[in-house]
C-alpha positions in Angstrom: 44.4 -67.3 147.8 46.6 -68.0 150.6 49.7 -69.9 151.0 48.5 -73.4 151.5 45.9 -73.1 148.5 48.8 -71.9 146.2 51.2 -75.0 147.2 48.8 -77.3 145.5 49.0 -74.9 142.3 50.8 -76.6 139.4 52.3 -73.8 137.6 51.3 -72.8 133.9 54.1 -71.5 131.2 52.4 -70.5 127.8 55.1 -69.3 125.0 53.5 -67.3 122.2 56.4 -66.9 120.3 55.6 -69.6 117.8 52.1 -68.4 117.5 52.8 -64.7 116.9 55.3 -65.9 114.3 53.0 -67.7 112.2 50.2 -64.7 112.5 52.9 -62.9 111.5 53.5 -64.7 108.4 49.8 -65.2 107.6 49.6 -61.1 107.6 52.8 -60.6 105.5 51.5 -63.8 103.3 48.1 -61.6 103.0 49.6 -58.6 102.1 51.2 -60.1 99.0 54.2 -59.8 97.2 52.9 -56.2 95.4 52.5 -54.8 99.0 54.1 -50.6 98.8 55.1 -49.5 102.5 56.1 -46.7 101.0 53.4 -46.1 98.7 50.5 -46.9 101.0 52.1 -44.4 103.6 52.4 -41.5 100.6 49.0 -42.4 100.4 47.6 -41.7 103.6 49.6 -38.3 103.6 48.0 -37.3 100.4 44.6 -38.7 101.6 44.7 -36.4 105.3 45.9 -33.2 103.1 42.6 -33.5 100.8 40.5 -34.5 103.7 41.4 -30.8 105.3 42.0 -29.0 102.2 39.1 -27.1 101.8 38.3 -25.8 105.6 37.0 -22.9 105.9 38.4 -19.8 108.7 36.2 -21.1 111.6 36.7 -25.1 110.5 40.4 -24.1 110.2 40.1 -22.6 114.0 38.3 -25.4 115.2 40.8 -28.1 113.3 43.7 -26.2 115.2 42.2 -26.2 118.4 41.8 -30.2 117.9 45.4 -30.6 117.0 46.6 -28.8 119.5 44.0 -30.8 122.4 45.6 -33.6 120.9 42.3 -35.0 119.8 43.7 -34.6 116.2 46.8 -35.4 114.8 48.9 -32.9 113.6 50.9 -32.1 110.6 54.3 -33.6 109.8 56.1 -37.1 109.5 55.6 -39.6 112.6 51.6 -38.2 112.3 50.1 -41.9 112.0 51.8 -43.4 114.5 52.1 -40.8 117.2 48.7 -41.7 118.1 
């Protein structure tokens, strides 16, 4: 578009704010009162331990190459959200 096109523009402003406030609210309001941070994240931690528990030496091998491709997560805190 050149120049002379664009002068007859009328610009557009959109604010989100208000609208990612209420979703916002609408998730926390979902959630509930009960809702655990803290408890849904131990969760998750015990969840991935059991899910690899039981690997055999090759699945073990093939799970380390995965983390270490970055394909997989690794172990430690910051695993969920490093990815």
């Amino acid at each position: 578009m050149d120049q002379e096109q664009a002068a007859g523009l009328t610009p557009f402003t959109l604010d989100l704010t208000f609208e990612e406030t209420r979703r916002r609210a609408s998730v926390m309001a979902a959630l509930g009162p009960d809702w655990d941070p803290v408890a849904v994240l131990r969760g998750e931690e015990e969840a991935y331990a059991l899910l690899y528990s039981g690997l055999d030496a090759e699945q073990r091998r093939t799970h380390d190459m995965l983390v270490a491709a970055g394909v997989l997560p690794g172990e430690g805190r910051g695993r969920a959200a490093s990815h």
